[in-house]
C-alpha positions in Angstrom: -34.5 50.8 -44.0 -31.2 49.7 -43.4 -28.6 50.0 -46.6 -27.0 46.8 -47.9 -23.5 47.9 -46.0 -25.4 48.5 -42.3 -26.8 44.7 -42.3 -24.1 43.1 -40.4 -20.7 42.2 -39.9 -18.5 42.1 -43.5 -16.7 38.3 -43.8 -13.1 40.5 -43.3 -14.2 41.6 -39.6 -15.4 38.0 -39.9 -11.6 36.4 -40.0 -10.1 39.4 -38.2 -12.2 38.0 -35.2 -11.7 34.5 -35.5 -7.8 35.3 -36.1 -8.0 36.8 -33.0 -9.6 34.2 -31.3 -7.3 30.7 -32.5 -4.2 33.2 -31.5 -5.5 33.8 -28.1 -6.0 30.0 -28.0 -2.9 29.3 -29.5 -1.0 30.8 -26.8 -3.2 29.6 -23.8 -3.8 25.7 -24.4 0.0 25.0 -23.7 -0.3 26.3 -20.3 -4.0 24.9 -19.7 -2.2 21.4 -20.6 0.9 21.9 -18.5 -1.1 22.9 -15.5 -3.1 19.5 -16.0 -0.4 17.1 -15.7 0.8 18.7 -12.6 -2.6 18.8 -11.4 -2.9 14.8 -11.7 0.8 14.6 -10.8 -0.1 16.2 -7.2 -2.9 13.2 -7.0 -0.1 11.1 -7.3 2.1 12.7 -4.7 -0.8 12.7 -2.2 -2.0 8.9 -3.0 1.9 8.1 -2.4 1.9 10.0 0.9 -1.7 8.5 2.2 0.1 5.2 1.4 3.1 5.9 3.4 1.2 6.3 6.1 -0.7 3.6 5.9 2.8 1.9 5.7 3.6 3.3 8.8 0.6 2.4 10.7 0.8 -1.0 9.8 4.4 -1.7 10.7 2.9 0.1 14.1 0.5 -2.8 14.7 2.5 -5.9 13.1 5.5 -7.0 14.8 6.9 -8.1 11.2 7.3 -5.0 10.2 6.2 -3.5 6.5 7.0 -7.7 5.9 3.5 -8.6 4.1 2.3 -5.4 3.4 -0.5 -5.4 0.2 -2.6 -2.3 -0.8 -5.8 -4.7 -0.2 -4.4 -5.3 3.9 -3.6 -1.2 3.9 -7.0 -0.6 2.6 -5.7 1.4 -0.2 -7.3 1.1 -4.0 -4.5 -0.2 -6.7 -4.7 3.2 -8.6 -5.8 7.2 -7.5 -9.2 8.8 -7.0 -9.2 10.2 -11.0 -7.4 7.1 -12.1 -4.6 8.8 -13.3 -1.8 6.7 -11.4 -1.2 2.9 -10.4 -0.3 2.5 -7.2 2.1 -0.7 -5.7 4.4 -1.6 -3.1 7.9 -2.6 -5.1 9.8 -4.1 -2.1 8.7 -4.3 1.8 11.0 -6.3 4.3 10.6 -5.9 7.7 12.8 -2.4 8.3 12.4 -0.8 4.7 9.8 -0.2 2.0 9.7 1.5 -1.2 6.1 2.1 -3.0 5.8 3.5 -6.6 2.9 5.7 -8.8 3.2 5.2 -12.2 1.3 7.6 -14.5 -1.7 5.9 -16.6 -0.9 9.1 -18.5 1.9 10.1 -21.2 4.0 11.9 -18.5 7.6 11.7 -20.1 8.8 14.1 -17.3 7.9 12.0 -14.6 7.7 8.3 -15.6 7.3 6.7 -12.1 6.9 8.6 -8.5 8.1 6.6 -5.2 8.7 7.2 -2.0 10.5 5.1 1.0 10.3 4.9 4.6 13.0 7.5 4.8 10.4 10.1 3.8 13.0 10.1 0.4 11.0 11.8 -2.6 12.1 9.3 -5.7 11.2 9.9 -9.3 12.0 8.7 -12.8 11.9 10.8 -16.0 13.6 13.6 -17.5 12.4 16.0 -15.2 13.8 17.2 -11.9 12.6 16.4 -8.0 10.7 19.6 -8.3 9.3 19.3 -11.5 7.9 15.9 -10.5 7.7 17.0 -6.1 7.3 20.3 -5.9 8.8 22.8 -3.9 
């Protein structure tokens, strides 16, 4: 028979675990959130590049230029795979165009993405080109 002290755990070894446990998480679920808005910010970069192409094809085959250029003509969705940008054309004329991704998340780092038919990497927040770029 087992004595009254050999039954299980006490409720002290109790706490010591679970103190162990909301610390660990306590120090991990910063980074885990961090590394999830720069996951969705990459689907943002890479919906902005896909539509750059696409920009690039279609002055290819219309002697206008990017003039009358529309995500629906591109054959590009108005926001990302995961939904976590909304993607437009700002301006198109027939030599220049500049396309945007804003966030349908609270990214105050990065407010708005864009890119131009100079390759130029734009952005809007408080953060720098690489915070909201990359590299």
């Amino acid at each position: 028979m087992l004595k009254d002290s050999e039954k299980g755990i006490s409720l002290f070894e109790l706490l010591v675990v679970l103190s162990i446990v909301s610390l660990l998480s306590s120090l991990a679920y910063p980074g885990y959130v961090q590394y999830m808005i720069k996951a969705k910010r990459l689907e943002g970069r890479c919906a902005l590049l896909e539509l750059g192409s696409r920009m690039e094809q279609y002055t290819i085959q219309n002697p206008m230029g990017y003039t009358e250029a529309s995500l629906q003509k591109l054959n590009m969705p108005e926001k990302t795979e995961h939904g976590y940008y909304q993607l437009s054309i700002q301006s198109a004329d027939a030599a220049h165009y500049s396309i945007i991704a804003v966030p349908t998340f609270k990214d105050p780092v990065c407010t708005q993405l864009g890119y131009n038919e100079l390759g130029e990497q734009l952005y809007e927040g408080t953060g720098s080109r690489i915070d909201c770029w990359g590299n």
